[in-house]
VEXVEXKOL-893197 format. One line per field, with one value per residue: residue in three letters; x, y, z of N, C-alpha, C in turn; residue number from 1. Coordinates in nm, 3 decimals. Last residue first. Layout:
r	c(ALA ...)
nc1	c(X ...)
nc2	c(Y ...)
nc3	c(Z ...)
cac1	c(X ...)
cac2	c(Y ...)
cac3	c(Z ...)
cc1	c(X ...)
cc2	c(Y ...)
cc3	c(Z ...)
k	c(NUM ...)
REM end
This chain:
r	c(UNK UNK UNK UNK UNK UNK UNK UNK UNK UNK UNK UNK UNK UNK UNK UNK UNK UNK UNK UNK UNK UNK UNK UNK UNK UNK UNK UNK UNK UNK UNK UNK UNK UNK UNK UNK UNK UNK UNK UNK UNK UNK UNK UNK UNK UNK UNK UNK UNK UNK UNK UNK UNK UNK UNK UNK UNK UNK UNK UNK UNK UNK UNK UNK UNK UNK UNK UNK UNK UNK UNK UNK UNK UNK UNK UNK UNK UNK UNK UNK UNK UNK UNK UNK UNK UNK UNK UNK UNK UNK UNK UNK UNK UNK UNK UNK UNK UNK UNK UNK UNK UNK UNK UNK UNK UNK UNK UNK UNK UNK UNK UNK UNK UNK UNK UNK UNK UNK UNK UNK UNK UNK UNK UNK UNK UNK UNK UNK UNK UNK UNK UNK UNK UNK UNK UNK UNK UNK UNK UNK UNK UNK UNK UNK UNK UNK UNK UNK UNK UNK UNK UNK UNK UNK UNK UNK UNK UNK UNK UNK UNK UNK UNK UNK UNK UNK UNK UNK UNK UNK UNK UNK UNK UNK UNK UNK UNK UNK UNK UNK UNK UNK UNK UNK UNK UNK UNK UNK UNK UNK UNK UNK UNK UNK UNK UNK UNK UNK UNK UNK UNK UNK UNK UNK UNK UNK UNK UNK UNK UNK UNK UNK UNK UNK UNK UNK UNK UNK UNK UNK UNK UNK UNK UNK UNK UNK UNK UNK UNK UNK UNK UNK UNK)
nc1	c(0.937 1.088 1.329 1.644 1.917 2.076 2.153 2.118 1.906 1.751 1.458 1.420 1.195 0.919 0.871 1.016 1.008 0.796 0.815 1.016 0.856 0.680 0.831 0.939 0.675 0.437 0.099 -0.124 -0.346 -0.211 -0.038 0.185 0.161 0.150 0.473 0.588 0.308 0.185 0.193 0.129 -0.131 -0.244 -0.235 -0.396 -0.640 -0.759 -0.596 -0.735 -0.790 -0.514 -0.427 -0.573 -0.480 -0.255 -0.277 -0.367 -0.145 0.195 0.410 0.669 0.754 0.488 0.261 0.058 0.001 -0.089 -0.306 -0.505 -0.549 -0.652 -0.892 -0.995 -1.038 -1.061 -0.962 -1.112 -1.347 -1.307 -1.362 -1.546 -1.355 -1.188 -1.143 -1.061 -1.205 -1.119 -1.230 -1.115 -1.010 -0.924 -0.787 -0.486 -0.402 -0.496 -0.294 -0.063 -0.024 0.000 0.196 0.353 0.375 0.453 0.700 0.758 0.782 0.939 1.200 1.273 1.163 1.111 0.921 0.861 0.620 0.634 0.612 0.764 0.957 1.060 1.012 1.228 1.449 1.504 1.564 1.775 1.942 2.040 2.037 2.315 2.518 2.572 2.520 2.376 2.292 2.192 2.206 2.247 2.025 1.745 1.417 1.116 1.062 0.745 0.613 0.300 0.066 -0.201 -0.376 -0.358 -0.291 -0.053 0.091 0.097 0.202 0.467 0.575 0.573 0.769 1.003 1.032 1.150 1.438 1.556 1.707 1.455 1.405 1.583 1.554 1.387 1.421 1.640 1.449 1.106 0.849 0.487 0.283 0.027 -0.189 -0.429 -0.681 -0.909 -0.647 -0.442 -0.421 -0.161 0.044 0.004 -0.302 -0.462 -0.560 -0.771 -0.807 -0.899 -0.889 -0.876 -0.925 -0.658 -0.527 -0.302 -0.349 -0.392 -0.094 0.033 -0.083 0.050 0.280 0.353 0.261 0.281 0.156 -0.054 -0.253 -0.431 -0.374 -0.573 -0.662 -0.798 -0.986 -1.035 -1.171 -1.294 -1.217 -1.069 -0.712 -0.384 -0.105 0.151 0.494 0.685 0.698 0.893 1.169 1.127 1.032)
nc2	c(0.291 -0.031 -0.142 -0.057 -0.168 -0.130 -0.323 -0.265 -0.403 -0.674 -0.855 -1.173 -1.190 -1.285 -1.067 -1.072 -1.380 -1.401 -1.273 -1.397 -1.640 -1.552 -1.468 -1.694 -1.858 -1.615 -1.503 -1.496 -1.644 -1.806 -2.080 -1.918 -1.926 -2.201 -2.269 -2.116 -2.120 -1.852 -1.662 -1.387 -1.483 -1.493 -1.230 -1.077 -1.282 -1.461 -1.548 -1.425 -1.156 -1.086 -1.131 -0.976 -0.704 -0.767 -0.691 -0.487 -0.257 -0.446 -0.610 -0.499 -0.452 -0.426 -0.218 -0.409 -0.444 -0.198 -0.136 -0.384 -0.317 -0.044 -0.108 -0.316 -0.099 0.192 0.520 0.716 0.840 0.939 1.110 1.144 1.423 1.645 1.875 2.016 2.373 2.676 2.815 3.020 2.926 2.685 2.634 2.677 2.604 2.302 2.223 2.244 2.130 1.891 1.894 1.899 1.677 1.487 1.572 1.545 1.227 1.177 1.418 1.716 1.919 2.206 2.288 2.512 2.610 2.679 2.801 2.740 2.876 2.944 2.678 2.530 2.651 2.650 2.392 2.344 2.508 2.348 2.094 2.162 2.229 1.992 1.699 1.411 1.349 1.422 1.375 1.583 1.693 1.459 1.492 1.553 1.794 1.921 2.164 2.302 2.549 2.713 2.678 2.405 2.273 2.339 2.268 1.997 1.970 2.101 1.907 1.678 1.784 1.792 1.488 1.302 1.283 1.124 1.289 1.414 1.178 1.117 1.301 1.200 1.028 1.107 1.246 1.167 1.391 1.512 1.785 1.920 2.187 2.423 2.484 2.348 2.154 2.002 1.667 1.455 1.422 1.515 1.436 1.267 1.033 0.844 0.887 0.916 1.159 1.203 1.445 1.507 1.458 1.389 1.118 1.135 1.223 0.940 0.790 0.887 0.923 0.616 0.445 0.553 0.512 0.621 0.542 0.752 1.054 1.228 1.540 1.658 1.829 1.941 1.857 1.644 1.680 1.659 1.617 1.575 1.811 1.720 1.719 1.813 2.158 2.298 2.339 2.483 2.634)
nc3	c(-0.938 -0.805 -0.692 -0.753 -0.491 -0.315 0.015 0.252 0.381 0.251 0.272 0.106 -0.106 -0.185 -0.434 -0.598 -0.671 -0.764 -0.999 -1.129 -1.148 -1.372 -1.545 -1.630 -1.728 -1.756 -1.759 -1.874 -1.599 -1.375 -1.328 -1.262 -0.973 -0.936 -0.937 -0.758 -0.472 -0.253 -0.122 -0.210 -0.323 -0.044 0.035 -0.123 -0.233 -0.496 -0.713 -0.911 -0.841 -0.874 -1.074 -1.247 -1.160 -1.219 -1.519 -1.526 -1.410 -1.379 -1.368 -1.442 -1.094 -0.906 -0.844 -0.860 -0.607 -0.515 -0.664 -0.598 -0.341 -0.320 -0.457 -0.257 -0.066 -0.218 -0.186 -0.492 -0.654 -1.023 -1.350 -1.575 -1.632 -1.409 -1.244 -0.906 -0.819 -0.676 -0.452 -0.365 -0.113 -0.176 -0.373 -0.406 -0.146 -0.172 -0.369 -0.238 -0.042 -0.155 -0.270 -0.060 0.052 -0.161 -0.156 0.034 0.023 -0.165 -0.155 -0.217 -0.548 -0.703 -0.988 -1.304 -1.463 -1.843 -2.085 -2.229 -2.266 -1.993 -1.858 -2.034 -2.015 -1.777 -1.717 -1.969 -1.851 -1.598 -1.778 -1.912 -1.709 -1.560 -1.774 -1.568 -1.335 -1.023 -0.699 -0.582 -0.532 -0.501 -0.580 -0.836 -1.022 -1.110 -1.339 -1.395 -1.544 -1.536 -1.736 -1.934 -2.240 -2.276 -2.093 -2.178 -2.447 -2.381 -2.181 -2.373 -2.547 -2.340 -2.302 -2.491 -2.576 -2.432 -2.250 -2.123 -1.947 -1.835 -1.654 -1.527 -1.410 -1.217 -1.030 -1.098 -1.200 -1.198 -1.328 -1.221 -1.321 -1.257 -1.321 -1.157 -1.015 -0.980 -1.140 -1.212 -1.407 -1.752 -1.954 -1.937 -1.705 -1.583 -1.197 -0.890 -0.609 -0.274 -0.069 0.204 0.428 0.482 0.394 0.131 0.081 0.168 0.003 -0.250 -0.139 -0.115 -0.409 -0.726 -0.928 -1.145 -1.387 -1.265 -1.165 -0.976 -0.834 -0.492 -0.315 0.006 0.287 0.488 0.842 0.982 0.833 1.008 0.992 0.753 0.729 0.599 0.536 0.289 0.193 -0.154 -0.323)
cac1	c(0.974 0.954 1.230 1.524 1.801 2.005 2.118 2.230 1.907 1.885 1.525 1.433 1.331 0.979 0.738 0.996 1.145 0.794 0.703 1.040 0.975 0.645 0.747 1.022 0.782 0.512 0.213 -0.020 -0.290 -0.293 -0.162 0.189 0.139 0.063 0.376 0.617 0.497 0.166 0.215 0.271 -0.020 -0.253 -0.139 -0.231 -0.623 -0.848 -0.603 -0.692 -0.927 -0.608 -0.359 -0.564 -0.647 -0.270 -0.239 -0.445 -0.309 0.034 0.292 0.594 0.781 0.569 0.376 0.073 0.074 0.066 -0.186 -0.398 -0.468 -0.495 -0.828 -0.975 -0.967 -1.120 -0.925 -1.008 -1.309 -1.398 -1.316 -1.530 -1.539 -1.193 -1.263 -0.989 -1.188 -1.111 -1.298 -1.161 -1.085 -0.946 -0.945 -0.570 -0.418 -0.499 -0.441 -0.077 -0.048 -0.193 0.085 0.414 0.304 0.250 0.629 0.810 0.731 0.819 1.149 1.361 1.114 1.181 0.998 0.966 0.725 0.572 0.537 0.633 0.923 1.023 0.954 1.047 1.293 1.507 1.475 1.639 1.881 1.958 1.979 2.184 2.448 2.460 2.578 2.362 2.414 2.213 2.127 2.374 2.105 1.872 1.548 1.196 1.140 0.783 0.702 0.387 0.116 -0.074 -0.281 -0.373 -0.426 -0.219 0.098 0.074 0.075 0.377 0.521 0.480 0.628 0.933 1.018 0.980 1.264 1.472 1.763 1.531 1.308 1.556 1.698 1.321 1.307 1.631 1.595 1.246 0.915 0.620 0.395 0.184 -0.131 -0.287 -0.606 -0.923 -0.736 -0.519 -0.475 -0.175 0.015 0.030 -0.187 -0.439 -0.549 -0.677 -0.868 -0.784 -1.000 -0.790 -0.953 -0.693 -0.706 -0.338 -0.330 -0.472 -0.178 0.021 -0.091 -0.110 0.239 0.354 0.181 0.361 0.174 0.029 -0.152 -0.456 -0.333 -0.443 -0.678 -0.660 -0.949 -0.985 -1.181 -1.222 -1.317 -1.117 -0.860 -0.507 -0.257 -0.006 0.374 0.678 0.662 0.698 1.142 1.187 0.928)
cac2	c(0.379 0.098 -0.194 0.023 -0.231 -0.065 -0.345 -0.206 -0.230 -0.620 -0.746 -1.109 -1.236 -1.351 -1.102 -0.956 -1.340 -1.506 -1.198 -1.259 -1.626 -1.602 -1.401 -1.604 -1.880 -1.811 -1.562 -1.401 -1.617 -1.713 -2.064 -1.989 -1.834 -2.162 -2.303 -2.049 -2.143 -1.925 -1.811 -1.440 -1.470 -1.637 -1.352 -1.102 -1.201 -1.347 -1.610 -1.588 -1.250 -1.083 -1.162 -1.064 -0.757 -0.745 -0.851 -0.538 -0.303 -0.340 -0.672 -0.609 -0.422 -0.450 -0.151 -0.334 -0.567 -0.265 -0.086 -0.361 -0.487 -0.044 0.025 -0.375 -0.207 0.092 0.392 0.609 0.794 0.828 1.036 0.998 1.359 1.619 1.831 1.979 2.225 2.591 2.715 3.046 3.073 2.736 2.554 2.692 2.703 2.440 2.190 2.339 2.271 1.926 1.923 1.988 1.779 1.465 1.619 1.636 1.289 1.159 1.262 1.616 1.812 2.086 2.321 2.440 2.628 2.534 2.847 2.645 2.838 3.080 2.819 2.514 2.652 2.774 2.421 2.246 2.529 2.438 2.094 2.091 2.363 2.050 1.820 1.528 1.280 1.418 1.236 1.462 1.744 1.562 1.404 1.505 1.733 1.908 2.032 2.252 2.357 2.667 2.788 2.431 2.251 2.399 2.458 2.087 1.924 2.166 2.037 1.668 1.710 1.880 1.618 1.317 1.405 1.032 1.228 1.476 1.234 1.024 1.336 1.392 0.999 0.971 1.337 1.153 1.351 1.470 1.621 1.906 2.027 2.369 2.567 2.402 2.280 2.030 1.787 1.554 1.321 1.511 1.495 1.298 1.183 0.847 0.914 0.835 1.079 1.163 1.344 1.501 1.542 1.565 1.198 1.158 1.329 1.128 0.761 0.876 1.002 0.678 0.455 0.529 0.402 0.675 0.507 0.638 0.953 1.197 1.392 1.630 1.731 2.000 2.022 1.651 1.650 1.604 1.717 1.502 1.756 1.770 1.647 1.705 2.070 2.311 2.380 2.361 2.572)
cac3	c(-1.018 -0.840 -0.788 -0.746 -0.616 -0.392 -0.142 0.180 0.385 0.268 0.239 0.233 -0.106 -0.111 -0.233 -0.486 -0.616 -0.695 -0.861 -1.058 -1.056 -1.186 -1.452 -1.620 -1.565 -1.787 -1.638 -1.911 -1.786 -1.419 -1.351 -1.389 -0.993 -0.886 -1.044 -0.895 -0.536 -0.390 -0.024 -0.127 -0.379 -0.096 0.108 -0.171 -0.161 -0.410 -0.582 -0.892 -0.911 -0.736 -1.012 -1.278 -1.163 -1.072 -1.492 -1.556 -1.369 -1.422 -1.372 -1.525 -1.279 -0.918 -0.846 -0.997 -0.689 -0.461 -0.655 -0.732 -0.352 -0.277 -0.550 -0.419 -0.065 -0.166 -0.266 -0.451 -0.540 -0.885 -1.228 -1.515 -1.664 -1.510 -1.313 -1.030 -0.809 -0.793 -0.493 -0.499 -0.100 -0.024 -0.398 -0.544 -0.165 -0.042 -0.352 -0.384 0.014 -0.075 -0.348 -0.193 0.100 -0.116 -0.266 0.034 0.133 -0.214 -0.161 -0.197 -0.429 -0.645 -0.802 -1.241 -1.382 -1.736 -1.910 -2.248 -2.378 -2.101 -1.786 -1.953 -2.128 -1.855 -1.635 -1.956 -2.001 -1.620 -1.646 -1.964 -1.795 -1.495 -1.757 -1.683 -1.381 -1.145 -0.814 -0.634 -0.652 -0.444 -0.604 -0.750 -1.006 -1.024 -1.373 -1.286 -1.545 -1.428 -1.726 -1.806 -2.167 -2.381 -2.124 -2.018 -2.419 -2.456 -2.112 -2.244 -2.568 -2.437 -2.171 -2.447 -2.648 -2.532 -2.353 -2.150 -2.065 -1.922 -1.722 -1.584 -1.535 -1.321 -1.110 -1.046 -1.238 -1.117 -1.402 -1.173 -1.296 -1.276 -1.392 -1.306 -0.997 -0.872 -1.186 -1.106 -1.281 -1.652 -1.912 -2.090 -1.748 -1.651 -1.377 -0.942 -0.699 -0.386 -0.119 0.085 0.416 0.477 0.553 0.229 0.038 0.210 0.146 -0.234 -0.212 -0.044 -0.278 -0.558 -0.820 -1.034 -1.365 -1.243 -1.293 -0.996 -0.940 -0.604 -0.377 -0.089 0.188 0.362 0.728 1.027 0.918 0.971 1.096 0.783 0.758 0.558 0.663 0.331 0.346 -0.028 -0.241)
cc1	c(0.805 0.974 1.093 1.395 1.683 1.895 2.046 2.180 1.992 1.885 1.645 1.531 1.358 1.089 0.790 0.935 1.100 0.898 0.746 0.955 1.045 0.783 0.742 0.935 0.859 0.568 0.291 0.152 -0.192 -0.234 -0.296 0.057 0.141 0.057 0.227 0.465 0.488 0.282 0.257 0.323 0.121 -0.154 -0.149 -0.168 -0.458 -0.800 -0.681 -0.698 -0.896 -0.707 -0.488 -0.551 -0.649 -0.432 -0.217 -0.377 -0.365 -0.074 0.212 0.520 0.733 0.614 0.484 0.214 0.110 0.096 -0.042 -0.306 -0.399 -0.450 -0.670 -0.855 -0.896 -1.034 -1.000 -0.998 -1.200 -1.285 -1.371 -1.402 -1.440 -1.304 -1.147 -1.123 -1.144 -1.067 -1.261 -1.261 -1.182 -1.016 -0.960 -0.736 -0.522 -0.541 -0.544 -0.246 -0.111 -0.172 -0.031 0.234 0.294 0.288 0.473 0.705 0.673 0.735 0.991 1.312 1.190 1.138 1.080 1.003 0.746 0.689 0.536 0.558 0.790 0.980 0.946 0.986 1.168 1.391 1.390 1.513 1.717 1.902 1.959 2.072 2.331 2.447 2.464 2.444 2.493 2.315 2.121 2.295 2.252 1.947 1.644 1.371 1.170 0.888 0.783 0.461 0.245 0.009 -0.154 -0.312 -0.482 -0.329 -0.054 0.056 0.021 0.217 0.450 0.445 0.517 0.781 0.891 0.955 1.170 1.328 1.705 1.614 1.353 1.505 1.692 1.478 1.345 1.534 1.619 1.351 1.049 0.679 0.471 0.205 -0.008 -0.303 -0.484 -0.830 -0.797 -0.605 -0.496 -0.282 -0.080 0.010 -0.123 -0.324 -0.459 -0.700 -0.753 -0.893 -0.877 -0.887 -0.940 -0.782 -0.760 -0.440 -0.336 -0.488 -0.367 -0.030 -0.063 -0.191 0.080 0.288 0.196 0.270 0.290 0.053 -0.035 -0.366 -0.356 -0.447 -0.564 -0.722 -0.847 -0.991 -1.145 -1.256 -1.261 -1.262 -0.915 -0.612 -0.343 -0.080 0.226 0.544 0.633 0.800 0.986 1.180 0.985)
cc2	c(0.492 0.216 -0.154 -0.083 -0.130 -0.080 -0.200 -0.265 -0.186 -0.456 -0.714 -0.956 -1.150 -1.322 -1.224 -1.036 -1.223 -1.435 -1.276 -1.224 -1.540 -1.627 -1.420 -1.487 -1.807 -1.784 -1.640 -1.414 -1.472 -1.660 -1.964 -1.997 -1.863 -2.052 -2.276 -2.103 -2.077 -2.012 -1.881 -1.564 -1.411 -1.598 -1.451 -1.165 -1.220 -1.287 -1.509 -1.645 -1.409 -1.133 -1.182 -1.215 -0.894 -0.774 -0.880 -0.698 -0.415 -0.375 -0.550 -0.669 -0.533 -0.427 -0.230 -0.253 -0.508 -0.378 -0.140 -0.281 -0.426 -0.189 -0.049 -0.238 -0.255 0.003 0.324 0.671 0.725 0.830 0.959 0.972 1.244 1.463 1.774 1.915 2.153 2.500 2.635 2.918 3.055 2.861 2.628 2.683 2.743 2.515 2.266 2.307 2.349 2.046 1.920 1.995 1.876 1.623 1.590 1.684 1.397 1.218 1.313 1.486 1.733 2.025 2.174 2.425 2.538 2.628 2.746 2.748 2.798 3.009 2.906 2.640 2.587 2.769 2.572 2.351 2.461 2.539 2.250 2.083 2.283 2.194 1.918 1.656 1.372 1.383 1.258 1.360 1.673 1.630 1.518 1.407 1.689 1.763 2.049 2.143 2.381 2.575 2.791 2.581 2.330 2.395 2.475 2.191 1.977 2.113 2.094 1.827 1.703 1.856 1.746 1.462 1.424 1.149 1.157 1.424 1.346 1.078 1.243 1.377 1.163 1.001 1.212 1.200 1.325 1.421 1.612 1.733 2.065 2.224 2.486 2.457 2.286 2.113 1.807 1.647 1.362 1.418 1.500 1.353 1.140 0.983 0.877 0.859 1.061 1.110 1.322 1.448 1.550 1.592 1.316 1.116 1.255 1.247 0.890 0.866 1.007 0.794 0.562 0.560 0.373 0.543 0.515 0.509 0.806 1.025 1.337 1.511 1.734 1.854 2.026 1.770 1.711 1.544 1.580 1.610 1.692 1.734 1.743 1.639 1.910 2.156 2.409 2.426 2.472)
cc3	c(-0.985 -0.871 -0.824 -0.791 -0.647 -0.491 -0.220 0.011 0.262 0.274 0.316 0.219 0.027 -0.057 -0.190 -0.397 -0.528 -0.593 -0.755 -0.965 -1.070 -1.093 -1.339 -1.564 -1.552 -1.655 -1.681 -1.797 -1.791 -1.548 -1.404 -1.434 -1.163 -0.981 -1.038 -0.986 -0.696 -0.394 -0.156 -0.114 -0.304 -0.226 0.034 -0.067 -0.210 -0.272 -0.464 -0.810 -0.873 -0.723 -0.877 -1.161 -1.150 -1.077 -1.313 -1.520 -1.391 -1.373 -1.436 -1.491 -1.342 -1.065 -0.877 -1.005 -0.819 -0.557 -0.619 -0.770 -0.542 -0.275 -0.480 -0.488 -0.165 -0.139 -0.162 -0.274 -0.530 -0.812 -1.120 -1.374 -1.655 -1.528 -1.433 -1.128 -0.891 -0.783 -0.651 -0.548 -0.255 -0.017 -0.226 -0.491 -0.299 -0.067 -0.207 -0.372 -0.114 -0.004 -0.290 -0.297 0.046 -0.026 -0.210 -0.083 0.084 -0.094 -0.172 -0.199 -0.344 -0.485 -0.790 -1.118 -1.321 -1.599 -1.819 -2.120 -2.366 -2.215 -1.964 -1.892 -2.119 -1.933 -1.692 -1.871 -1.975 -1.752 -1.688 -1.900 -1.875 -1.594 -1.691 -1.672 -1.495 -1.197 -0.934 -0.720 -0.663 -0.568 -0.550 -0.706 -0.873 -1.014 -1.193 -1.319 -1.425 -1.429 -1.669 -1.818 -2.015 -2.345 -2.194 -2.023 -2.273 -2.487 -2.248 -2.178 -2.445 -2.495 -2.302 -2.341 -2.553 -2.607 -2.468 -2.331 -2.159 -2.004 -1.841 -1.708 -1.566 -1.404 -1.246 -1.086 -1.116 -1.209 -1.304 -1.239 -1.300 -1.214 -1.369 -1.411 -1.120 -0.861 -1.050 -1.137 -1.213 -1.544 -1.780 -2.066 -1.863 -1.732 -1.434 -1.110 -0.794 -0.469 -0.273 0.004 0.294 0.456 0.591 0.350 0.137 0.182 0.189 -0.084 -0.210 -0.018 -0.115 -0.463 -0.683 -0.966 -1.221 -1.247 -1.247 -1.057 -0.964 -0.675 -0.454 -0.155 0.025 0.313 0.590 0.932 0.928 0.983 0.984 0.896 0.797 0.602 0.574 0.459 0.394 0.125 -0.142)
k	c(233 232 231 230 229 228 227 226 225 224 223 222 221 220 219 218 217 216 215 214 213 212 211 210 209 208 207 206 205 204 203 202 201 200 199 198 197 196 195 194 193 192 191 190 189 188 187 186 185 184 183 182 181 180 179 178 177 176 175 174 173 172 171 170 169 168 167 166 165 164 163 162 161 160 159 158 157 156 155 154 153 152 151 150 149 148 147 146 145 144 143 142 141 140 139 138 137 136 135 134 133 132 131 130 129 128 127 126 125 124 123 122 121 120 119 118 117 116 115 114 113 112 111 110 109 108 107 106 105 104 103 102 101 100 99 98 97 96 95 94 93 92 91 90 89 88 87 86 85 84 83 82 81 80 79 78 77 76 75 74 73 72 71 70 69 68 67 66 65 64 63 62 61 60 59 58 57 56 55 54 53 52 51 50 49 48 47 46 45 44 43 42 41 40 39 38 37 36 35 34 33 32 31 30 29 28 27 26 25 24 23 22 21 20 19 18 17 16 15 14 13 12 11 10 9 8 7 6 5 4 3 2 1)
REM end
């Protein structure tokens, strides 16, 4: 599936929907899937990242987390909870093929028994670009003629204002939803937690100081191109 178009004409009116894990917090992905027209409803799913149809979901995974999951069991577990529930499951690896670290005969065993053990099939993604277009062509095609819509009970709309102030503060490590809720209730917008000092931010519960001066540190520290630092996942 490498070589889809990184970018979509905007419609003009919404066709197709995608669900997607409420947990999800890369914003790019979400920002590109509805630039493609997408309309994005946010659930907490039981499985996977991704429902695009009655029949298939797609688990993203980074070359890093897929190789993590690998070493710590969890991969397996997840495509046999994906296989039971969906006809179509989808393990979509993102990441170059220098970004593995793993014996590459472990890799493709790995990719092997996902397909003949679980049915899960297996694409690849180069960046997060690659992948929002990777899945509003998969959301296209599944719901364009057949009409199969994703369902799953209590999703909703995203995103409102309030949906994209707790995403971005939630994307930092060790905050989450609920302490970005938190966060945004305090000081009711995220300039006034930019502006904050350490002891401001102390003020909201679940905050000591070895917190507040990590948040303190992302939304202050002036960015360096060359630094690697991953600080989102």
């Amino acid at each position: 599936m490498r070589g889809i178009n990184k970018h979509f004409p905007a419609r003009s009116i919404v066709e197709f929907s995608i669900i997607v894990d409420k947990r999800e917090r890369n914003i790019a992905i979400l920002e590109g899937l509805e630039e493609s027209g997408i309309n994005v409803m946010m659930a907490q799913l039981p499985v996977a990242d991704y429902v695009v149809s009655d029949r298939m979901c797609v688990e993203r995974k980074t070359v890093t987390d897929f190789e993590k999951s690998i070493m710590d069991n969890r991969l397996f577990d997840q495509l046999e909870r994906m296989s039971a529930a969906f006809k179509k499951p989808i393990l979509l690896i993102e990441g170059e093929d220098s970004d593995f670290m793993l014996n590459k005969n472990v890799i493709i065993g790995t990719i092997i028994a996902s397909f003949a053990d679980f049915n899960v099939q297996v694409v690849r993604s180069h960046d997060e670009h690659e992948t929002a277009a990777m899945l509003a062509k998969l959301a296209e095609r599944e719901q364009d003629h057949t009409r199969r819509e994703p369902r799953v009970l209590g999703s909703k709309r995203a995103h409102s204002t309030q949906d994209w102030q707790v995403l971005i503060l939630a994307s930092m490590p060790g905050v989450g939803p609920k302490l970005a809720k938190s966060l945004i209730k305090h000081f009711k917008s995220i300039r006034s937690i930019v502006l904050a000092d350490k002891d401001e931010l102390q003020e909201v519960d679940k905050i000591g100081k070895k917190k507040a001066e990590h948040i303190h540190k992302i939304l202050n520290a002036v960015f360096e191109e060359q630094e690697e630092e991953l600080i989102m996942e």
